[in-house]
C-alpha positions in Angstrom: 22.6 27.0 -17.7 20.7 26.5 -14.3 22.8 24.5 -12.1 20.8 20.9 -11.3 19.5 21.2 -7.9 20.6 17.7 -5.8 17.7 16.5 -3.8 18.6 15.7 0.2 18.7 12.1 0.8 16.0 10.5 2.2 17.2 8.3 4.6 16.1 5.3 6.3 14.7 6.0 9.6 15.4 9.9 8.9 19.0 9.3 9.9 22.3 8.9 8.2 23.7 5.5 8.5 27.0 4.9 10.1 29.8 4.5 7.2 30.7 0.6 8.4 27.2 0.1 7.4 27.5 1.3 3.6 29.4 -1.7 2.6 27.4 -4.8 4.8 25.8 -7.0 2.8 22.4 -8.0 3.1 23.3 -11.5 5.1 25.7 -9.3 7.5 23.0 -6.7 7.7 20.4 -8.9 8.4 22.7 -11.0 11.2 23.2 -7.6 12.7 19.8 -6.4 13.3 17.9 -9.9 14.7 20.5 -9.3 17.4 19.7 -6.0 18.1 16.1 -6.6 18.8 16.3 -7.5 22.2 17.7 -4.1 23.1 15.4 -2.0 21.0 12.5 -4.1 22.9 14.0 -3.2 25.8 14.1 0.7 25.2 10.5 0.7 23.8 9.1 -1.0 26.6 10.9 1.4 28.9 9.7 4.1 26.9 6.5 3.4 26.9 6.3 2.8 30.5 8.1 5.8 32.1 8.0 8.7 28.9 5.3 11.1 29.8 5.5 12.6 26.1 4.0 8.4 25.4 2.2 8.2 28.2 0.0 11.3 27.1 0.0 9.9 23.6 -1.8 7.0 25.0 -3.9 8.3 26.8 -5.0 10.5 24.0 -5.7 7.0 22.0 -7.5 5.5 24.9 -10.1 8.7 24.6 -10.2 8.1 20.7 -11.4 4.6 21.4 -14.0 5.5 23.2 -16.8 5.6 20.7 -18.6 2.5 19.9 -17.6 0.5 17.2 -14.5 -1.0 16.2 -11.3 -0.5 16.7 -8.7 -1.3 13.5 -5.5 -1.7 12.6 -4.0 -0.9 9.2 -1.2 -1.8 7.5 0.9 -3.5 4.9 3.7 -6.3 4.7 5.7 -6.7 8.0 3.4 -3.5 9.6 0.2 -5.7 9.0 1.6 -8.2 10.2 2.9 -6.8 13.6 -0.6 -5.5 14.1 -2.3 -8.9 14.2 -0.9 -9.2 18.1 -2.7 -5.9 18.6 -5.9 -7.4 17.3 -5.9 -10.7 18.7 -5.7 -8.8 22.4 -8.5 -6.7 21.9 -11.0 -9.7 20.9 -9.5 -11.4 23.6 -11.1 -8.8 25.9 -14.5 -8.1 23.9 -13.4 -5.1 22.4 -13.9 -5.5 18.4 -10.9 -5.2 16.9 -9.3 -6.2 13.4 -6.4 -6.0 11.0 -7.2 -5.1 7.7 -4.5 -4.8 4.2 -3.9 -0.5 4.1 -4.3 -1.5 0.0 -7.4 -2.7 -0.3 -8.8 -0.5 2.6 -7.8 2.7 0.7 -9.3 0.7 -2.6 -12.5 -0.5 -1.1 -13.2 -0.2 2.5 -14.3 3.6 1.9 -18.2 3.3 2.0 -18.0 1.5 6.2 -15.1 3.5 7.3 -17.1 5.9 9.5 -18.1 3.0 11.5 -14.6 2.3 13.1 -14.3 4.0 16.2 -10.6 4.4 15.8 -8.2 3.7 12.9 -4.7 2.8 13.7 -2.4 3.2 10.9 1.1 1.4 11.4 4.0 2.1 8.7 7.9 1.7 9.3 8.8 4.2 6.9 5.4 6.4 7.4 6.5 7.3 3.2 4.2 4.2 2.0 1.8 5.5 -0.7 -1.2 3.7 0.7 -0.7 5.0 4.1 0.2 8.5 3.2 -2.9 8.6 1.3 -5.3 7.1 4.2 -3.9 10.1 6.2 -5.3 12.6 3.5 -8.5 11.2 3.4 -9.5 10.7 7.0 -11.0 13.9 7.0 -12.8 14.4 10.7 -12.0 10.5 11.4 -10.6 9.0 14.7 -7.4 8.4 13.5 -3.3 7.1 15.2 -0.3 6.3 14.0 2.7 3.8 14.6 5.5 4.7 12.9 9.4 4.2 13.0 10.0 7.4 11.0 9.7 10.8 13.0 11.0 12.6 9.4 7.9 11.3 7.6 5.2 12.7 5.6 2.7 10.4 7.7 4.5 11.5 11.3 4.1 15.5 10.1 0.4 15.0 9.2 -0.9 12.5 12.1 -1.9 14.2 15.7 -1.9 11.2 17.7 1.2 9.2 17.4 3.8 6.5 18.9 7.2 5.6 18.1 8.4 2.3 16.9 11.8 3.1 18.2 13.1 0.5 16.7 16.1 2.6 15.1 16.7 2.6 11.2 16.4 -0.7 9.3 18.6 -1.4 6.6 17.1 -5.3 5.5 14.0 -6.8 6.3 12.0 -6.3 9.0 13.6 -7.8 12.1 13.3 -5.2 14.8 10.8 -3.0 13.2 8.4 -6.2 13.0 9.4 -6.6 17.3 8.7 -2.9 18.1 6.1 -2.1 16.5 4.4 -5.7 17.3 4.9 -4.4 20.9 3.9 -0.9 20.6 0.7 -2.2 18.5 0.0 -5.1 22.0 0.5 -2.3 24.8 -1.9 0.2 23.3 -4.1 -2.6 22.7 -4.1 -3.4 26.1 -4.5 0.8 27.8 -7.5 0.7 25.1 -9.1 -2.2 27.0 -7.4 -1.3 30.5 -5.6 -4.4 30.5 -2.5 -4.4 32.6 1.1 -4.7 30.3 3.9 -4.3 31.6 5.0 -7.4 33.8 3.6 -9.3 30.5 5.8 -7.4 28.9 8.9 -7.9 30.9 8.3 -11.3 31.0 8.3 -11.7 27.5 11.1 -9.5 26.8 13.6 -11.7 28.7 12.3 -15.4 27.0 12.9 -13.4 23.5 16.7 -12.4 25.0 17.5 -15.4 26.4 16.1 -17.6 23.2 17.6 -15.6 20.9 21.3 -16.7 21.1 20.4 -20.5 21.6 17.9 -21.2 18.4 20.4 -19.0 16.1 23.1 -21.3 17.4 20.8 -24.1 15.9 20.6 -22.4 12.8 22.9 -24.9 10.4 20.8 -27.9 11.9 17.4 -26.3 10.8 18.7 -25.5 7.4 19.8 -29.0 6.9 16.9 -30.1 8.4 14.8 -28.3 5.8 17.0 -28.7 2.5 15.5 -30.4 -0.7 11.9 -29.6 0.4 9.9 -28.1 -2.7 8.4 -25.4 -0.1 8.1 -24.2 3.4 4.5 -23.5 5.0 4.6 -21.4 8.5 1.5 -21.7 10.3 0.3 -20.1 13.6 -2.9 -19.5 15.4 -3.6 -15.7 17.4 -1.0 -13.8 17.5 1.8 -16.2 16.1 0.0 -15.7 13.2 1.4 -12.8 12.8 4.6 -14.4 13.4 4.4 -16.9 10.9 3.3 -14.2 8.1 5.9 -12.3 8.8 8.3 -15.1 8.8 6.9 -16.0 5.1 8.1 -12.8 4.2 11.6 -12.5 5.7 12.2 -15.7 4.0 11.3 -15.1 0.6 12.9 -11.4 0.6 15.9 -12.8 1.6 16.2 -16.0 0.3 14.1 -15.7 -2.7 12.8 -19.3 -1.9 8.9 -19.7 -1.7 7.2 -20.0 1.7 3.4 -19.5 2.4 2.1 -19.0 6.0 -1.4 -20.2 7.0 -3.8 -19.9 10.2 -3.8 -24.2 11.5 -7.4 -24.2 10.1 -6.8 -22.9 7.0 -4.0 -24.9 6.7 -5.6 -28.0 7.8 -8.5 -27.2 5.5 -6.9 -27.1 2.2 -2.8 -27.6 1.4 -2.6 -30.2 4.5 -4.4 -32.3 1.4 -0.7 -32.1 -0.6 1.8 -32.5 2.4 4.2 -35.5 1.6 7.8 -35.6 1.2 8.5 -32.9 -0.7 7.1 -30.9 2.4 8.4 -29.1 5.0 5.9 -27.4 7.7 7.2 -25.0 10.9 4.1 -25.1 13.1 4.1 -22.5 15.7 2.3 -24.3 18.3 2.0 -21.4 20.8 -0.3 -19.9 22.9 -3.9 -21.6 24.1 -4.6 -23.7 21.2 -1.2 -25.1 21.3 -2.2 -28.8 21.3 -3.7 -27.9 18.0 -0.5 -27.0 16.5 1.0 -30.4 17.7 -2.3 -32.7 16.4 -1.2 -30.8 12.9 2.9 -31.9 13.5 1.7 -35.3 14.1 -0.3 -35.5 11.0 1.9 -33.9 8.7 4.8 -36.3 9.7 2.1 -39.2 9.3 1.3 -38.1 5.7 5.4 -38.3 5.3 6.3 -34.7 5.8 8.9 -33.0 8.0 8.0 -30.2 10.8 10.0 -27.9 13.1 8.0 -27.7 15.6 8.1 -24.6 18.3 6.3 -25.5 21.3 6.7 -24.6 25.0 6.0 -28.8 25.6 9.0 -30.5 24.9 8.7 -32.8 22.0 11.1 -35.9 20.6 13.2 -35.5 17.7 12.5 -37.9 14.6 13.9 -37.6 11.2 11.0 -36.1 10.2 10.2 -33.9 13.4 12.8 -30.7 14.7 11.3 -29.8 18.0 12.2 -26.5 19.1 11.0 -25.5 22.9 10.4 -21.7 23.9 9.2 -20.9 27.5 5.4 -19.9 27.4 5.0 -16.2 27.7 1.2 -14.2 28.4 -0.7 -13.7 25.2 -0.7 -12.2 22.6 3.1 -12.1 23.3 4.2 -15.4 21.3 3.3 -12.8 18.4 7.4 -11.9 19.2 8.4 -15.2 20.4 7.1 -17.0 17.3 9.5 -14.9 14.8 12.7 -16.7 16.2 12.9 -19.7 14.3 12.4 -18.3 11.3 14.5 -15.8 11.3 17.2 -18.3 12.6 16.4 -20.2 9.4 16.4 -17.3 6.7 19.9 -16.1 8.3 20.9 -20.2 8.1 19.6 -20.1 4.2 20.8 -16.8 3.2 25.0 -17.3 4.7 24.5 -20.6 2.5 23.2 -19.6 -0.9 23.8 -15.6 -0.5 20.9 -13.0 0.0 18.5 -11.8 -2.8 17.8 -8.1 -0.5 20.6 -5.8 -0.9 20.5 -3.5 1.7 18.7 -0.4 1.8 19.9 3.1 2.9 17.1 5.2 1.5 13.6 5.3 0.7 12.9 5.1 -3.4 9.5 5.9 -5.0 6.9 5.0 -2.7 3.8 4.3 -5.4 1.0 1.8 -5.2 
């Protein structure tokens, strides 16, 4: 009889995780790597600023981008999410530039896609189905990646390429979601010749020196937010991003149901329902701020509770949990905004245990 062949793991990140790690749980995993983000940030943007391998990668993107049209990021989950920073900045400085779902580009989005001038893929794992299948169809197309996963079939078949460096992820995006948010605003900002780095910087240290504080505060926002029949996240620009992503982390790892929202659609539409039952984290970030904190007051006026995040100090109410982060450049709140959250979902998860085992290696990747 043949002897059965054992396949060679595919682990996460293309690297074998330390043996301490094999028996974390998800909540231990989960503490672990939101506290390693601010030195992964650290070593990307360093990276990116001194490596010449990046640097020529780069500029090899900033030649892509120079046909007309626009430029677009795809991607699912968290990696669609992290690219909405990336977006916002090339709008900001009149280059077109959108995010757009990997699924239902691959699905529908065929017929226009020779009018993008460049296509920026981002996937953690670079194994997604979607993705791996936009790389085998973009035939002669102006096509990069941004990927965590230098073992991947998307890394092996994409020329132009930048690391997430983010180190493997074992729970939900934490780090990955930072990184590649990063990586996605810096080459952003070469395609438009926009200067990065002290941005950067600056942003990297109010996400350090945050960090320890708000998770700190963690019991009091969970209490805060007990009993509510749902949690709505809602950001403008790039804390959109944030608060989608921040939807996510805390239904993965909580399994309770949280929606995020742009302020106008929110305002337009489930502000209608907000009463008691409700609980609201506004991001209120960036330029149109003061528009996040006219949406606190009127949720608490309709009777429903808010954490607020704001770089204006605000007064705590029973119904209102100001939470103030130092103003950083924009698009950069698209880091700063994931705090809370997170601090929240790490809050929920040590109370009522963690519906996300952790994960070690990549399963069947299928759409």
């Amino acid at each position: 009889m043949e002897e059965n062949k054992q396949q060679t793991p595919r682990w996460v990140g293309g690297v074998e995780p330390a043996k301490e790690l094999l028996s974390a749980t998800g909540t231990q995993i989960l503490e672990i790597e939101c506290r390693e983000q601010p030195k992964r940030l650290g070593q990307l943007l360093a990276a990116y600023a001194e490596d010449s391998t990046i640097q020529a990668e780069l500029k090899a993107f900033r030649s892509l981008a120079e046909k007309p049209g626009p430029v677009l990021f795809i991607g699912m989950g968290a990696s669609y999410c992290s690219s909405i920073s990336g977006s916002v900045l090339l709008q900001s400085h009149g280059r077109p530039g959108f995010s757009v779902d990997a699924g239902e580009w691959l699905n529908y989005a065929s017929p226009v896609w020779n009018d993008a001038a460049l296509s920026i893929l981002l996937t953690t794992s670079g194994e997604s189905a979607e993705l791996v299948e936009l790389v085998k169809r973009s035939e002669d197309r102006a096509l990069g990646l941004i990927c965590n996963n230098p073992a991947s079939t998307c890394w092996r078949l994409t020329k132009t390429k930048l690391p997430i460096l983010a180190g493997p992820e074992y729970g939900n995006a934490t780090k990955t979601y930072t990184n590649a948010t990063a990586a996605a605003i810096i080459l952003a900002a070469e395609i438009v010749a926009h200067p990065w780095k002290r941005d950067a910087e600056h942003a990297a240290e109010i996400f350090t020196t945050h960090l320890d504080p708000i998770f700190a505060q963690r019991a009091e926002l969970e209490l805060f937010c007990r009993g509510a029949a749902n949690i709505e996240i809602i950001g403008r620009g790039a804390a959109y991003g944030g608060a989608f992503m921040s939807a996510l982390c805390i239904r993965e790892m909580s399994g309770f149901r949280a929606a995020p929202h742009t302020g106008a659609g929110f305002k337009h539409g489930p502000n209608l329902d907000v009463d008691a039952t409700h609980v609201a984290i506004i991001l209120a970030l960036g330029h149109s701020a003061d528009l996040g904190i006219k949406l606190a007051q009127e949720c608490n006026r309709r009777g429903g509770k808010v954490v607020l995040v704001s770089s204006l100090p605000q007064t705590a109410t029973d119904n209102l949990f100001p939470i103030t982060i130092e103003a950083v450049a924009e698009p950069w709140e698209g880091l700063t905004s994931l705090l809370v959250p997170q601090a929240l979902t790490l809050a929920m998860v040590e109370r009522t245990g963690c519906r996300l085992p952790p994960r070690f290696q990549y399963g069947v990747m299928e759409q």
